[in-house]
N, C-alpha and C positions, 0 to 999 in steps of 0.2 A: 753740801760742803761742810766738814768739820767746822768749828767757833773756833779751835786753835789747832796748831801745830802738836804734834803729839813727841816732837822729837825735841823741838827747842822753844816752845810755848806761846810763841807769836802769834799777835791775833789777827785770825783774817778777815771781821768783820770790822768795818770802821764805819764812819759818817755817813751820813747820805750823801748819794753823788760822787762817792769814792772810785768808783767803778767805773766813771764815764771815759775813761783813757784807756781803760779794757776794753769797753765798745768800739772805740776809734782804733786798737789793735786788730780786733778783731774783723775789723771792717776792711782794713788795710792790706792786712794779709788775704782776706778774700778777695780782695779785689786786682792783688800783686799774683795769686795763683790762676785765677781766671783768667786774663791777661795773656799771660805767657802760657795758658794750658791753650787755650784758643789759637795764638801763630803757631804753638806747635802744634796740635793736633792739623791748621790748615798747611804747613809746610810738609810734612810725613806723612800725611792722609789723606790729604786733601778732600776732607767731609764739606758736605754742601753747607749751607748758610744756614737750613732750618735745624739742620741737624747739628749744627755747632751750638746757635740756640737753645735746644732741646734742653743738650747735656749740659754745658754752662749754667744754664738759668735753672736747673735742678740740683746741679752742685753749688751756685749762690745760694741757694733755700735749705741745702741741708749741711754743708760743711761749716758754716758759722753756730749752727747749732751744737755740733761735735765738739768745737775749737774754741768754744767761750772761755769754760773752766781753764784752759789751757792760757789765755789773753788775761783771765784775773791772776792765774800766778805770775805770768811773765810783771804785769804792772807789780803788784807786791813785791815782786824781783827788781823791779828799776826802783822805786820805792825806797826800798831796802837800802838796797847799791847808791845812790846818793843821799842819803837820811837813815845813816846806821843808830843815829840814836835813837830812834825810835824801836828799838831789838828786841829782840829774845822775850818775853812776858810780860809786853807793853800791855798799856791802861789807856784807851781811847776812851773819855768823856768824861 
C-alpha cells in the first residue's frame, strides 16, 4: 500500500491498531455475503449441504483476502468522514 495519497497527501499509515475496524469490516462483509450467497444458492439451486460447504468455506478463505485493502480504505473513509481534521497531509506522531 502507498505511505500517502498521491492526489491529496493523506497519510495512510497511522498507529498501531489503527486497522482493527478494517478487520471487523472485513469480517462483516464476509460473513453478510456468505449468508445471503448460501439461502440463494439453496433457494435457486438447490445444491446439497456439502457442496454449499465446499463453496462458502473457500470463499470465507479467499475473498477476505481480496477485500482487505478494500475494508482499510472504506475505515480511512469513515475516518475521514467524521474527523475531517485530521485532512489532506496529516502528521501522525
Amino acid at each position: 500500500m502507498y505511505v500517502d495519497c498521491v492526489n491529496c497527501g493523506l497519510v495512510f499509515e497511522r498507529e498501531q491498531g489503527y486497522f482493527v475496524g478494517a478487520i471487523y469490516i472485513n469480517y462483516a462483509v464476509t460473513v453478510i455475503v456468505v449468508f445471503a450467497g448460501y439461502f440463494a444458492l439453496d433457494r435457486w439451486l438447490n445444491l446439497a449441504l456439502a457442496w454449499q460447504l465446499i463453496v462458502w468455506g473457500l470463499f470465507a478463505v479467499i475473498f477476505p483476502m481480496l477485500f482487505f485493502r478494500h475494508a482499510r480504505s472504506l475505515w480511512l473513509s469513515f475516518d475521514y468522514l467524521f474527523n475531517p481534521d485530521d485532512g489532506p497531509g496529516n502528521t501522525q506522531g
